[in-house]
Phi, psi and omega in degrees: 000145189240156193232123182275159160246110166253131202235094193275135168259177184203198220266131154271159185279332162302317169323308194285309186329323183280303162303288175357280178298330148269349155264349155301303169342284205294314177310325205290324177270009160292295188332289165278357150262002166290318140348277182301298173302316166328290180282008191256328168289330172255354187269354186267291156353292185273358165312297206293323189275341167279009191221328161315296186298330187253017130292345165263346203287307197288322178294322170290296178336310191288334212269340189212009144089030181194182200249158181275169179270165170310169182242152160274098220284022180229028174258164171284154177277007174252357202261116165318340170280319175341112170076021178256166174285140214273046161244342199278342181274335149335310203083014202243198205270318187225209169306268233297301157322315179287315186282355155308311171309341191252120141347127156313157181044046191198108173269169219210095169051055173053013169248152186216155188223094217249144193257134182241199180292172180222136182260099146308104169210076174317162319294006151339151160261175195278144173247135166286140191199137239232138176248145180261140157232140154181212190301177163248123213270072185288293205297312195297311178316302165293347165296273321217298176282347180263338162304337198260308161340286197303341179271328194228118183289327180320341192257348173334268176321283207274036135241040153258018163245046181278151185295150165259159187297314174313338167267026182254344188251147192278177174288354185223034179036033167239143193288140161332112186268141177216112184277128198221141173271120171337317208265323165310012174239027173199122197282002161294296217265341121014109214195056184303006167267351190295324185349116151238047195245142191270161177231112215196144180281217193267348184263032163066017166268150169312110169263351169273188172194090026299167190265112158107036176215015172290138177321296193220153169226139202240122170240157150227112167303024162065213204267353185251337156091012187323136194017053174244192186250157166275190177284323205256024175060021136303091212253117218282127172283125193267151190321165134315182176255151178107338208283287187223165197309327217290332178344311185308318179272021159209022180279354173070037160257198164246355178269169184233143162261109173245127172207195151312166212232107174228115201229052169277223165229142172083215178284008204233015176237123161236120182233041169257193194212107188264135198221113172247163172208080227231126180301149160264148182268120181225137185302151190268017189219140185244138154254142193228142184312167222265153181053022128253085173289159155230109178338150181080331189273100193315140182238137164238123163303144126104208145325123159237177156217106219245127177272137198276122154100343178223148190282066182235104173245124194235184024001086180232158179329108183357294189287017219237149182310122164278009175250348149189080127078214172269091160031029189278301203240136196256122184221138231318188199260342178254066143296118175242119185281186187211103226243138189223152177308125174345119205171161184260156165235166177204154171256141190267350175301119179292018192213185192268173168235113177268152202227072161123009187199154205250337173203093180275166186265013219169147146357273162260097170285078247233106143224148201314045217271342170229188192278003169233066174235201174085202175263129180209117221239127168229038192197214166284173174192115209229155198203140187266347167170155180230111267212139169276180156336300163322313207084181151098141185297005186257333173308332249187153146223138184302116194298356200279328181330267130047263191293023175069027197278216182249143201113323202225022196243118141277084268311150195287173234253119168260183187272344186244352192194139149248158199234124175280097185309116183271332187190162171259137186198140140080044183084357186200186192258134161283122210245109160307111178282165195211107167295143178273117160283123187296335208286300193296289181339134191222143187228011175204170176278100177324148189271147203098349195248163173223167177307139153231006180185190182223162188265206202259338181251038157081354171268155177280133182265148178210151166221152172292165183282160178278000000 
């Protein structure tokens, strides 16, 4: 009998070592751009939900002329108060009532009442002013939008991407922390230059401008949750200082740190995600060389000078005391002026400007409220009409009246009479005839004699010469 041999091959373990490793290779970079996508998802994610919130932030502020107050971020997401502002659960009437009960620098049922800058505007007295921290208040916005929706359908469409309680939570199940300036949570006290929330990158330079005025701040405390609340009002313990950048945003100041996305160790890791909103500061007056008008715009000729802090607009003479005018009106000393180059100014305020009144009626509003207040001109002024209070076209004259033109003369000189503006009255002048006595009058000089002026009736003054 004869006996085959079967000779199957198969693997060396060096073989498999190699297979091995390469298909580690390949998982491990399935991995880490599933990893990398992962987290691209969610930072586009918590992007998408912070630009809800602070698009819903901007739509209340427009519909009731103030920012809502924080929620109290340590009720549970079953607690019936949840994501309301934390005074209607309080009982008390309004924010401002409620954040006046909380001490400074003292939280209170997870909203804290952090002491801010204080805005100096002489002669005003200085005002202090306060940041509220806690949630982001979704329920009262969404009742707020489904109320207004259900009255006015018309409202649908631009409030149905108002933020929702899902958009109150990060990508990393921790809730949206939100910093609100105090006195901006009510629309008597309501102040866009009041902004006391400060906003700074991680080396501490200023992303607002003045530094410490942004209105509000939207934080999410990323992927590590640093001092945020869970769903269930449990809150993540925030580092020591120093542990990591992100610290700043949860030490229970008013500054904010916005920066970069860093996942070093230590000061070198920041993974929150900062949404702010803060006035640009723009002068209300513009200037333009003398002959470039631009239609529409209210003008002060020549040199001004606008005193800080007081209801004071001036015009004065190239050459004129810039510190009070040609020596008329003497004005107080903590003024401080500000002197702009020969030039036309115009106003640049998209609304009107009051000069002396909190609510004007006109373009430029000027009223007289102390006894060195009012319009006060030692040069041009130049106006398409000039007008009492009342209004209405029997109100106004034309300022060239004013300036002697025609229109604003008095019948011209007759051989029996001249005539004397006596008074302005309906837009024009009132003029007094003046009989001429012939005997007085002189139309020539005695000989020897020289001209030096003419009288009030049209006669020649004459003296011997000198």
């Amino acid at each position: 009998m004869m006996k085959t041999q079967n000779k199957r091959a198969g693997f060396t373990i060096m073989e498999l070592v190699v297979v091995m490793m390469i298909s580690g290779l390949i998982i491990g970079g399935a991995a880490q751009m599933a990893r990398i996508h992962l987290a691209q998802q969610k930072q586009t994610e918590v992007n998408d939900k912070m630009e809800r919130i602070v698009a819903s932030l901007e739509k209340y502020q427009a519909l009731y002329g103030h920012y809502p107050c924080p929620a109290n971020p340590t009720l549970p997401e079953t607690d019936p108060n949840a994501g309301q502002e934390f005074w209607v659960a309080g009982g008390f009437a309004d924010c401002l009532t409620a954040a006046a009960a909380i001490p400074a620098d003292t939280c209170v049922g997870g909203i804290c009442r952090i002491t801010g800058r204080v805005v100096n505007n002489p002669p005003s007295p200085p005002v202090q002013l306060y940041v509220l921290t806690g949630g982001y208040p979704y329920q009262t916005i969404v009742d707020d939008a489904l109320l207004r929706t259900a009255n006015n359908p018309l409202l649908r469409e631009s409030l149905s991407d108002i933020a929702s309680a899902n958009d109150a939570v990060d990508p990393w199940g921790g809730r949206m922390s939100y910093l609100v300036t105090e006195g901006m949570t009510d629309r008597g006290s309501y102040e866009s230059s009041y902004g006391a929330v400060a906003v700074q990158t991680e080396t501490g330079v200023s992303l607002v401008d003045p530094a410490e005025t942004a209105h509000f701040a939207v934080i999410s405390h990323g992927n590590n949750n640093s001092g945020a609340y869970d769903i269930n009002g449990v809150q993540t313990a925030c580092p020591a200082a120093g542990a990591s950048a992100d610290v700043e945003n949860c030490d229970g100041d008013y500054t904010v740190t916005a920066g970069l996305t860093r996942l070093g160790t230590g000061a070198a890791y920041f993974d929150d995600a900062v949404y702010f909103l803060s006035s640009k500061v723009t002068n209300l007056w513009s200037a333009v060389p003398v002959g470039d008008w631009i239609p529409g715009r209210d003008y002060l000729e020549d040199e001004f000078v606008l005193f800080n802090g007081s209801y004071y607009v001036a015009t004065v003479d190239h050459t004129a005391d810039t510190t009070n005018g040609p020596n008329l009106i003497p004005l107080p000393a903590e003024w401080t002026p500000i002197s702009v180059p020969p030039t036309h100014i115009y106003n640049v305020n998209p609304g009107f400007v009051g000069v002396g009144t909190g609510t004007p009626q006109e373009s430029l509003d000027i009223t007289n409220a102390t006894a060195a207040g009012g319009l006060h001109t030692w040069n041009d002024m130049m106006s398409d009409q000039i007008c009492d209070r009342s209004g209405g076209a029997t109100d106004c004259f034309n300022p060239e009246d004013l300036g002697g033109n025609i229109g604003m003369q008095c019948p011209a000189r007759t051989a029996t009479q001249v005539y004397l503006a006596r008074r302005f009255r309906n837009g024009g002048v009132e003029c007094d005839p003046v009989t001429l006595p012939a005997a007085i009058i002189r139309t020539a000089c005695a000989p020897g004699e020289l001209m030096y002026g003419v009288d009030i009736l049209g006669g020649v003054l004459c003296a011997p010469p000198p």
